[in-house]
OpenMM code with the backbone's topology and positions (N, CA, C; nanometers):
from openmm import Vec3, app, unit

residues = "UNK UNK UNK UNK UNK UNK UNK UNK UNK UNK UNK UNK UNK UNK UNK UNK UNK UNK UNK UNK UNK UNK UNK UNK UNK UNK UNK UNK UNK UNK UNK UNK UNK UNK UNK UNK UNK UNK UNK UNK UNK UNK UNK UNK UNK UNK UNK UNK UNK UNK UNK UNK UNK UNK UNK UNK UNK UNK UNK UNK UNK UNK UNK UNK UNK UNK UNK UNK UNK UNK UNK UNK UNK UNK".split()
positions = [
    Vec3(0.1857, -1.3959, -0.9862),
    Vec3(0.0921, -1.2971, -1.0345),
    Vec3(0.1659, -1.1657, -1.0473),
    Vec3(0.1505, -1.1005, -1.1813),
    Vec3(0.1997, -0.9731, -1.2083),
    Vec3(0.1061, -0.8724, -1.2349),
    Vec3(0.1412, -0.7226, -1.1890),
    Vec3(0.0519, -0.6955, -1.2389),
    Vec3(0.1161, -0.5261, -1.2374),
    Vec3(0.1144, -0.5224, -1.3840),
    Vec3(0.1659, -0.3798, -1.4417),
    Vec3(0.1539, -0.2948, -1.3925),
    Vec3(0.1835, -0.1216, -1.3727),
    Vec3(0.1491, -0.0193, -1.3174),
    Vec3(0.1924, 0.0952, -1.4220),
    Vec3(0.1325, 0.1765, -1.4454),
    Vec3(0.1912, 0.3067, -1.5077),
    Vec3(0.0860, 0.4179, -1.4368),
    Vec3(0.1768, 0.5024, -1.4702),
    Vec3(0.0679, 0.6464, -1.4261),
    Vec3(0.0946, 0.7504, -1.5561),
    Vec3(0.0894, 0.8391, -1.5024),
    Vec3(0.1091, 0.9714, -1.6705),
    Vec3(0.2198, 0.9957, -1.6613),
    Vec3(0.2492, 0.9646, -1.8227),
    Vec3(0.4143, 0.9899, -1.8944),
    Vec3(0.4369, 1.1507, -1.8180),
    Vec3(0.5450, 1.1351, -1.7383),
    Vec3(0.5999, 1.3046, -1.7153),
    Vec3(0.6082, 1.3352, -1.8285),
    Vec3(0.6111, 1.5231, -1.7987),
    Vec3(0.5857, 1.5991, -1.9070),
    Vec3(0.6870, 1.6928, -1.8872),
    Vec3(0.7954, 1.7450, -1.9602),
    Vec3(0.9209, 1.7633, -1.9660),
    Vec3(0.9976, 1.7382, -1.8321),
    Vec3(0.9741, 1.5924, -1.8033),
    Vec3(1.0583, 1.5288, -1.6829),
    Vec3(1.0520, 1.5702, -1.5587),
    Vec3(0.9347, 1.5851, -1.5607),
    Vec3(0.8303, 1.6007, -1.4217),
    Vec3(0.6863, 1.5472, -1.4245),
    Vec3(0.6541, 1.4761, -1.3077),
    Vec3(0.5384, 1.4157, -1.2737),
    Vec3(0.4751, 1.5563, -1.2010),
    Vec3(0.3280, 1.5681, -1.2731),
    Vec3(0.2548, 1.6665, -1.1889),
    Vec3(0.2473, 1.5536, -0.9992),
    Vec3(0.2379, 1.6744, -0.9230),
    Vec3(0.1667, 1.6552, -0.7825),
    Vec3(0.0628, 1.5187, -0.7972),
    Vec3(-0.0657, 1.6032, -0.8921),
    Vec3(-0.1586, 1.5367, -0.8662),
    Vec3(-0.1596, 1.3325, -0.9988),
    Vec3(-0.0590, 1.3235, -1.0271),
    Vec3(0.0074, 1.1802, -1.1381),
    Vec3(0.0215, 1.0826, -1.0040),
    Vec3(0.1489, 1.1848, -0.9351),
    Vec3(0.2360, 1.1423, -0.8521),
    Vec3(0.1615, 1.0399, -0.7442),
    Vec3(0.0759, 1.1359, -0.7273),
    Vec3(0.0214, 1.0894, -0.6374),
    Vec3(-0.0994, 1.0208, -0.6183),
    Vec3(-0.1869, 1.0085, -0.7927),
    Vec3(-0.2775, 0.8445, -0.8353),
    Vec3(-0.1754, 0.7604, -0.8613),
    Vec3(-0.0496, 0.7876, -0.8471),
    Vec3(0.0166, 0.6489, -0.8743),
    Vec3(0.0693, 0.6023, -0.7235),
    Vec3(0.1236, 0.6506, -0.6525),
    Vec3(0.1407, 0.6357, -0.5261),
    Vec3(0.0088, 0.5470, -0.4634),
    Vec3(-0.1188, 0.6018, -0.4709),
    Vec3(-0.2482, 0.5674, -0.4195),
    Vec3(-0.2961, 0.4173, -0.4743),
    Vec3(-0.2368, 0.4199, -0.6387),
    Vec3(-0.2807, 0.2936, -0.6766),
    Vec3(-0.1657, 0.1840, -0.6584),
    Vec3(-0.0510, 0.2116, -0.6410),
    Vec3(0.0386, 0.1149, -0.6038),
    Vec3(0.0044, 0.0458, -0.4370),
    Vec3(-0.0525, 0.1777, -0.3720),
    Vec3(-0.0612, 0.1244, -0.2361),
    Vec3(-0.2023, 0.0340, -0.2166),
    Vec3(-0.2954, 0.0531, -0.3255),
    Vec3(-0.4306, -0.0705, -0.3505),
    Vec3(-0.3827, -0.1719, -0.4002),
    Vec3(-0.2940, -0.1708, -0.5020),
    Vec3(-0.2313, -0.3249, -0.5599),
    Vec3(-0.1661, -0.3889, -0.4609),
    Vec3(-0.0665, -0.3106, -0.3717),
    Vec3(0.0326, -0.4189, -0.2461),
    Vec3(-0.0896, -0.4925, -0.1986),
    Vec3(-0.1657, -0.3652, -0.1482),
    Vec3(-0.3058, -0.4314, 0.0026),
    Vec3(-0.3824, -0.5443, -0.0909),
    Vec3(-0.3978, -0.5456, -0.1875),
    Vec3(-0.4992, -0.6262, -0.2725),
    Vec3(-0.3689, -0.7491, -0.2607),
    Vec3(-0.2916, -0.7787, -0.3089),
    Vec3(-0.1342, -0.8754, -0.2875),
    Vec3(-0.1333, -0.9336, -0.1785),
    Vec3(-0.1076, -0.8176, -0.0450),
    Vec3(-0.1147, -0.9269, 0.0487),
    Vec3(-0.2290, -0.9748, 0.1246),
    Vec3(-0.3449, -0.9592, 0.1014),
    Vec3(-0.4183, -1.0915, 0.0500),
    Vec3(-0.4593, -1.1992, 0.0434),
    Vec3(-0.3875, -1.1978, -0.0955),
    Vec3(-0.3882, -1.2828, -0.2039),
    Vec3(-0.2194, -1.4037, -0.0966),
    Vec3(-0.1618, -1.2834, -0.0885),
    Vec3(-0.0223, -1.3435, 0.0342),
    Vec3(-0.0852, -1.4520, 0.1452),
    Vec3(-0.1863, -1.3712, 0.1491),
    Vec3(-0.1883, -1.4553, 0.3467),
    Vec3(-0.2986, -1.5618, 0.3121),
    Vec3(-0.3084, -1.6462, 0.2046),
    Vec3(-0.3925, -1.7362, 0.1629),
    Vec3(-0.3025, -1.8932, 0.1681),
    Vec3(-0.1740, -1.8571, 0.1417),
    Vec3(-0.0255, -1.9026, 0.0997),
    Vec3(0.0518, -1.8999, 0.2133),
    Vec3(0.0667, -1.8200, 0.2282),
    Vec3(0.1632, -1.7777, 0.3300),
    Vec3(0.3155, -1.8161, 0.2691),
    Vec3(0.3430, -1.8304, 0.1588),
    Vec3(0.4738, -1.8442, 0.1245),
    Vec3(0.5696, -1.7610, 0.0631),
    Vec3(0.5025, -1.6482, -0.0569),
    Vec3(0.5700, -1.5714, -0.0901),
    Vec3(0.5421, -1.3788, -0.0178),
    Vec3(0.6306, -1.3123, -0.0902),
    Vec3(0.6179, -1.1876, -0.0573),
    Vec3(0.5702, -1.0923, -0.1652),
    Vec3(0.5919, -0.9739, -0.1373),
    Vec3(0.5637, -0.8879, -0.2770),
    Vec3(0.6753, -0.7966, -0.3185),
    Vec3(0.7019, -0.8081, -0.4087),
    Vec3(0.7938, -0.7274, -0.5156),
    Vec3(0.7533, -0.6481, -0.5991),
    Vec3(0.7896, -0.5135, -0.5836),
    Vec3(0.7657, -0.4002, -0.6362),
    Vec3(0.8593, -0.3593, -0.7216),
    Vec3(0.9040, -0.3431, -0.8912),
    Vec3(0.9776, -0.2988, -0.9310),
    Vec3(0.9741, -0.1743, -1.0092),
    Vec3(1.0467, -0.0527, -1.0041),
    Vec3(1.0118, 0.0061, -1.1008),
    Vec3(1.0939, -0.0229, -1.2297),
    Vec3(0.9841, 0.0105, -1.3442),
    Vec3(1.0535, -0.0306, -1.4245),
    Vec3(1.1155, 0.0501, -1.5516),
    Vec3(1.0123, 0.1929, -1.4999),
    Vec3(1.0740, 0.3182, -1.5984),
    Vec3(0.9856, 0.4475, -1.5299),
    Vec3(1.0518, 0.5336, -1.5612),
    Vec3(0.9422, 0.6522, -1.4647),
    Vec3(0.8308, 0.6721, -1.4572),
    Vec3(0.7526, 0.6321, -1.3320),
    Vec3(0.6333, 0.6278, -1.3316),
    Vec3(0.5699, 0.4827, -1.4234),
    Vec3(0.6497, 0.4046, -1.3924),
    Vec3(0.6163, 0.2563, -1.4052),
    Vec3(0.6788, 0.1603, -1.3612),
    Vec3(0.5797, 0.0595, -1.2744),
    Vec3(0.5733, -0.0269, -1.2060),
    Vec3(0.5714, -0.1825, -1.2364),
    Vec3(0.5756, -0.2618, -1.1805),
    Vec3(0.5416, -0.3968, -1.2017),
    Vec3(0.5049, -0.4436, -1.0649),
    Vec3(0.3759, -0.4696, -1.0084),
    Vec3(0.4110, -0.5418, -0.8511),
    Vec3(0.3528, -0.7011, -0.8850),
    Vec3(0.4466, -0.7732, -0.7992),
    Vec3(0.3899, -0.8978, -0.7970),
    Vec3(0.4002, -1.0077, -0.6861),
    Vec3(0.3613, -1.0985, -0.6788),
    Vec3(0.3674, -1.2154, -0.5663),
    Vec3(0.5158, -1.2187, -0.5921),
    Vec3(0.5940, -1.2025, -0.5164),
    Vec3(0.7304, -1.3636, -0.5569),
    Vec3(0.7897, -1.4250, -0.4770),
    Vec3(0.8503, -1.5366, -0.4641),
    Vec3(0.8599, -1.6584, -0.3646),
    Vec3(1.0286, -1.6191, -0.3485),
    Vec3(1.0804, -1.5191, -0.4039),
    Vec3(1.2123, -1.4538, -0.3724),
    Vec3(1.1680, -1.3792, -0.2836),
    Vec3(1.0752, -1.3215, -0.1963),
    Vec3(1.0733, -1.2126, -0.1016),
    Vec3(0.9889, -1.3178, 0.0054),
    Vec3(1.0280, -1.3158, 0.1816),
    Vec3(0.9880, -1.3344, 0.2038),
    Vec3(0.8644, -1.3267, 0.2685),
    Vec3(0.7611, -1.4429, 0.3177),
    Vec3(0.6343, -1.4082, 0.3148),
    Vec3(0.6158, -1.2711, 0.4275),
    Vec3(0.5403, -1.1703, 0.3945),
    Vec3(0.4886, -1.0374, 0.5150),
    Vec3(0.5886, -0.9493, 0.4707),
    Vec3(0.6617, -0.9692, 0.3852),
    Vec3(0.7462, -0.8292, 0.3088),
    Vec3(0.7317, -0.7825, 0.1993),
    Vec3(0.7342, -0.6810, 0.2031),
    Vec3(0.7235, -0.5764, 0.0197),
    Vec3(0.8728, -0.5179, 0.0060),
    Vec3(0.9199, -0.5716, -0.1162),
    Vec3(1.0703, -0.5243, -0.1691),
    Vec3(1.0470, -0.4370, -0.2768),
    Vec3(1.1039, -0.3130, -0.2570),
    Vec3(1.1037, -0.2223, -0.4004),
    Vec3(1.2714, -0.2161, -0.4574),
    Vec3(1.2657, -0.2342, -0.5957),
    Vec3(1.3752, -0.2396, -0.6679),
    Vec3(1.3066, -0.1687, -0.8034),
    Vec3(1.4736, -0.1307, -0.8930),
    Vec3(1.4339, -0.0672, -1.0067),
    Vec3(1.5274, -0.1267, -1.1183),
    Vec3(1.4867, -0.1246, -1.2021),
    Vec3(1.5537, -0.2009, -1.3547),
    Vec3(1.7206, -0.0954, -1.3537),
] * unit.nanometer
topology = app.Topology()
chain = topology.addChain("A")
for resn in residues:
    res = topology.addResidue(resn, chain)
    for name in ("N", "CA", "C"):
        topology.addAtom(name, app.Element.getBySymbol(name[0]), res)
């Protein structure tokens, strides 16, 4: 399970305070909503990638193990 993330395109290469921090807030509802969905399984973990500023991808994956969140970036 994947599941996209963006927040607001910075604006001359700055995230306002208040972006920063609905994206922070909603990344931290997608993990809690993940693990979950994790402890149903108990096999994989969650992977957090970013994948461009102020965008995300989090998902289940059976590369992390189960009760861990890994953040990586493209």
């Amino acid at each position: 399970m994947s599941i996209p993330l963006t927040s607001i395109p910075p604006a001359g290469g700055k995230i306002p305070t208040s972006a920063a921090d609905q994206a922070d807030m909603l990344l931290d509802l997608v993990v809690e909503e993940l693990r979950h969905l994790a402890r149903q399984d108990r096999s994989c973990g969650i992977l957090v990638t970013r994948t461009a500023p102020g965008r995300f991808c989090v998902e289940l994956s059976d590369q992390v193990p189960y009760g861990l969140t890994w953040e990586t970036g493209t």
